[in-house]
MIBAZA-889695 format. One record per residue (C-alpha): y, x, z; residue in one letter. Coordinates in nm, 2 decimals, padded with zeros to 4 digits. Layout:
<nodes>
- Y;X;Z;a
...
</nodes>
This chain:
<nodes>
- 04.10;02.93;06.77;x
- 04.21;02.56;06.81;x
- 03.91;02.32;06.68;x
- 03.93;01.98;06.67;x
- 03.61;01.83;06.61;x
- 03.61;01.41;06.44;x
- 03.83;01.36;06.72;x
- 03.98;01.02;06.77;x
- 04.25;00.81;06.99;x
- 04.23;00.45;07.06;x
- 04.45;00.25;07.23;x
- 04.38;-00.14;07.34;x
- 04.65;-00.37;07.32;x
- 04.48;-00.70;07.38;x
- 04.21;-00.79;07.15;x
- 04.40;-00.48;06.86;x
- 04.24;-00.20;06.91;x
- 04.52;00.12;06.82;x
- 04.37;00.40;06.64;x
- 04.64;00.70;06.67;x
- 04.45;00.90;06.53;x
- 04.15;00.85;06.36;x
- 03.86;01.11;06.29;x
- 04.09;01.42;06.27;x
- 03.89;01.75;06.17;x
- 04.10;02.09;06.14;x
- 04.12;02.45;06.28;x
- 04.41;02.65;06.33;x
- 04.36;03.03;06.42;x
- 04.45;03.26;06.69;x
- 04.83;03.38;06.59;x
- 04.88;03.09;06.34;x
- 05.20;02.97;06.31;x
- 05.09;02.56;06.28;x
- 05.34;02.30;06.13;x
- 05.22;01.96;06.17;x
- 05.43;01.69;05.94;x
- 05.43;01.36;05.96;x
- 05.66;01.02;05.97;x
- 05.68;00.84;06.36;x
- 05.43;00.66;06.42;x
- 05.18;00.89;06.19;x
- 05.00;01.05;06.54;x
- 05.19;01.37;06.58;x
- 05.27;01.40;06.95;x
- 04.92;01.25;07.03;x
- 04.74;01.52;06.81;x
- 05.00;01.77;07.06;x
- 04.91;01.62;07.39;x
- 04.53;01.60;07.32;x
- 04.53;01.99;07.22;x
- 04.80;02.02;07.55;x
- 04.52;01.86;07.76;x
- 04.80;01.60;07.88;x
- 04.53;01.30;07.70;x
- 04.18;01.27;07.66;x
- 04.03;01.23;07.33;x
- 03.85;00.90;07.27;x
- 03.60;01.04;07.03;x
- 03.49;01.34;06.91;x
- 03.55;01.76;07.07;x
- 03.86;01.95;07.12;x
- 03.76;02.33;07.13;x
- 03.98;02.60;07.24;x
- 03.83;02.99;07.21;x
- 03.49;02.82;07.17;x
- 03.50;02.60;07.46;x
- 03.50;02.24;07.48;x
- 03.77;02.09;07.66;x
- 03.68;01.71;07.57;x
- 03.39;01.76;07.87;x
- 03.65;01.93;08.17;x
- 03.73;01.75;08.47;x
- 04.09;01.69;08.62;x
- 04.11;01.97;08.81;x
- 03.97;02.21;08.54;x
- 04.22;02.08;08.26;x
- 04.53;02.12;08.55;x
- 04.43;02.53;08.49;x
- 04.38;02.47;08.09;x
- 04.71;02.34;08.08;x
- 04.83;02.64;08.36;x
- 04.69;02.93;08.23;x
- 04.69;02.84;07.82;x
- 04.97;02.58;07.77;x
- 05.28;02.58;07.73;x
- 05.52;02.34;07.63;x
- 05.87;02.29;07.41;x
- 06.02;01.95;07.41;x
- 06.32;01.72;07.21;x
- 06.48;01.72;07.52;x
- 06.48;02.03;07.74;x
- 06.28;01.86;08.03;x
- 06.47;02.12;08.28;x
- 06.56;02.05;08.63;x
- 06.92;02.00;08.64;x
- 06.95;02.13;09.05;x
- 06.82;02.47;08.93;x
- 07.05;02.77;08.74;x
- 06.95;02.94;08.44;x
- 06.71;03.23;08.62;x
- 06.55;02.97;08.90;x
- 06.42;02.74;08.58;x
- 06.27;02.99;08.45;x
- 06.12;03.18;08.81;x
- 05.97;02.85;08.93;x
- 05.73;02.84;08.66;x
- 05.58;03.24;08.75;x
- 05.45;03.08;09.09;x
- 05.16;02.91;08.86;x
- 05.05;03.22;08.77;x
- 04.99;03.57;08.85;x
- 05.01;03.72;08.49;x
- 05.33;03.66;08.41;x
- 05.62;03.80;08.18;x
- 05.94;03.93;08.41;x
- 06.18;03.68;08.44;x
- 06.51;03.88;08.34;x
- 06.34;04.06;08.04;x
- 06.24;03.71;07.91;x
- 06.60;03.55;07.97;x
- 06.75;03.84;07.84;x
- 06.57;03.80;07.52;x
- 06.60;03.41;07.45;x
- 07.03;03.56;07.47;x
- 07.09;03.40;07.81;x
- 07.11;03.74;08.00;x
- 07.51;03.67;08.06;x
- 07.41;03.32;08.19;x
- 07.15;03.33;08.44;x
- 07.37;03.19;08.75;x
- 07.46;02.92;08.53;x
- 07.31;02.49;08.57;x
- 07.19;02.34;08.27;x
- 07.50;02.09;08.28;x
- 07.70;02.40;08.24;x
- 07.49;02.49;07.88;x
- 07.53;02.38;07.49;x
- 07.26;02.24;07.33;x
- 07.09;02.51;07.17;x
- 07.11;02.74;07.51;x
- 06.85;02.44;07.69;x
- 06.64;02.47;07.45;x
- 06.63;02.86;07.40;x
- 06.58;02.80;07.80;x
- 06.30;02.59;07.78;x
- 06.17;02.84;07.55;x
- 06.27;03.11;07.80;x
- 06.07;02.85;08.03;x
- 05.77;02.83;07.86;x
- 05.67;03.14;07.77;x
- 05.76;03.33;08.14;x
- 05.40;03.24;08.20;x
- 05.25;03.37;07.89;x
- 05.05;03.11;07.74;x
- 04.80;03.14;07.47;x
- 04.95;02.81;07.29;x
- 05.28;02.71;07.24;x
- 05.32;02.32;07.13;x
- 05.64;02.21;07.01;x
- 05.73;01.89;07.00;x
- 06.06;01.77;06.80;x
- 06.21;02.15;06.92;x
- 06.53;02.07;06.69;x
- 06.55;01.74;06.69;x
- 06.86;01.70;06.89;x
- 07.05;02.00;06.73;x
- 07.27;02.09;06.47;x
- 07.15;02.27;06.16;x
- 07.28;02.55;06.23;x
- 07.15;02.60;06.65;x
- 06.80;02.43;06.47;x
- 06.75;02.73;06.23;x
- 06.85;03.00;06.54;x
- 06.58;02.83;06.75;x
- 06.29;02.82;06.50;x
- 06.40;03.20;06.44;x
- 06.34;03.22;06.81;x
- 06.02;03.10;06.85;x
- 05.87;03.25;06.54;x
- 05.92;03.59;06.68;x
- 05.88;03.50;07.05;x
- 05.56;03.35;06.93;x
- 05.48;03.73;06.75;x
- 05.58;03.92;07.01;x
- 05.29;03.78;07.23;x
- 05.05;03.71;07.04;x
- 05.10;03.34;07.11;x
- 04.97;03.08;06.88;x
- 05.24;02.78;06.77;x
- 05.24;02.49;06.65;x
- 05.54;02.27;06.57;x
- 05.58;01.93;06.54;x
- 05.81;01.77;06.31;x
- 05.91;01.51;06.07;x
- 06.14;01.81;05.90;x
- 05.97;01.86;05.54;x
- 06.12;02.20;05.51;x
- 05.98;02.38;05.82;x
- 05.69;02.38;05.63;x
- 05.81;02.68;05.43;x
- 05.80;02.89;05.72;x
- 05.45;02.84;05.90;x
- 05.13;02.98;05.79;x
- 04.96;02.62;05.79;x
- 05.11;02.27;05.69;x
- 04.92;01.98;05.85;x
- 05.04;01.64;05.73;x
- 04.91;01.29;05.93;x
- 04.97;00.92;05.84;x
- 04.86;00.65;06.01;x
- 04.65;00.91;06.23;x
- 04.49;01.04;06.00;x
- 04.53;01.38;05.80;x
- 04.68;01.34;05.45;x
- 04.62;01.72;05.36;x
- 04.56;02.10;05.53;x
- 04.76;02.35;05.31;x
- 04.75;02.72;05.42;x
- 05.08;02.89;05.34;x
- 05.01;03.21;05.17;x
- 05.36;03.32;05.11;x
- 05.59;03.17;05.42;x
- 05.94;03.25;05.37;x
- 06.20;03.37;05.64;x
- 06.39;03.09;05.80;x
- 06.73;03.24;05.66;x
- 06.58;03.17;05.32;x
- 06.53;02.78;05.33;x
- 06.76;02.54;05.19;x
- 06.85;02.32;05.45;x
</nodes>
């Protein structure tokens, strides 16, 4: 269970003080599938790094499985982010000196408990393409690596940030296929965020922020399969 708690981020610029988001309160359970909407600007990726632990909040509690992670220390919130995190970016965020399998291997020296490296590139469909760099890849094969990526090390939350923003429809709608079933193979809890109105159709909860704050919470009773969405 992911539990924010009146939580707040302020930024100074000057004498302005920056509120990006402002008293947030909501939950999202264990297994969710979590769409968070919003326009740029509204506090998105801030509500993603707080829960990521890659920011602090400025007011109020962020609890994960019951435990505040508002109150940790550096070095406790380097294992949060280790053990429980992991991370899907816009842009791939890969390291271009390393082939397919070594991108994905690098990350199991974080952690003991990890998937194996060939099943999980075998079933993002990059089995034939493990010797290859990322320069050598198309668009939608870095990102179903960085999904290979971040899930080697089985993490308890997935955060998405933008995950199709830089692809065509049609690669977009593969990947969200993708992590929607990674993400319920493992038992892993995901959120997305995105400024895509109808991903919402497919998640279990729609969170919507402007100006940092949330605009509504609408649990999805009937979310449809991705094939089914006008696009």
């Amino acid at each position: 269970m992911i539990k924010l708690n009146n939580v707040s981020k302020i930024y100074q610029s000057g004498s302005t003080e920056i509120r990006a988001l402002d008293k947030v309160n909501l939950e999202v359970k264990k297994g969710e599938f979590a769409v968070v909407l919003g326009p740029s600007g509204s506090g998105k990726s801030t509500l993603l790094n707080l829960i990521g632990g890659m920011d602090v909040v400025s007011e109020g509690a962020i609890e994960i499985d019951g435990e505040n992670i508002s109150t940790k220390s550096a070095a406790e919130m380097e294992n949060y982010r280790r053990d429980m995190i992991g991370f899907v970016f816009q842009f791939y965020n890969l390291i271009p000196s390393l082939t397919v399998r070594e991108n994905v291997d690098i990350v199991t020296s974080l952690t003991k408990d990890h998937l194996d490296v060939d099943d999980i590139i075998d079933s993002v469909g990059l089995g034939e393409r493990k010797s290859l760099f990322p320069f050598n890849l198309s668009g939608g094969e870095l990102q179903r690596l960085s999904i290979a990526r971040a899930v080697v090390k089985k993490p308890k939350i997935l955060l998405c940030d933008e995950p199709t923003g830089a692809l065509d429809t049609k690669t977009g709608i593969r990947i969200l296929k993708l992590l929607k079933e990674t993400a319920k193979d493992y038992g892993i809890t995901l959120i997305i965020v995105t400024h895509n109105s109808k991903i919402k159709e497919i998640g279990d909860t729609v969170i919507e922020l402007k100006d940092g704050k949330i605009e509504s919470i609408t649990e999805n009773m009937n979310p449809i399969e991705i094939e089914e969405v006008e696009w």
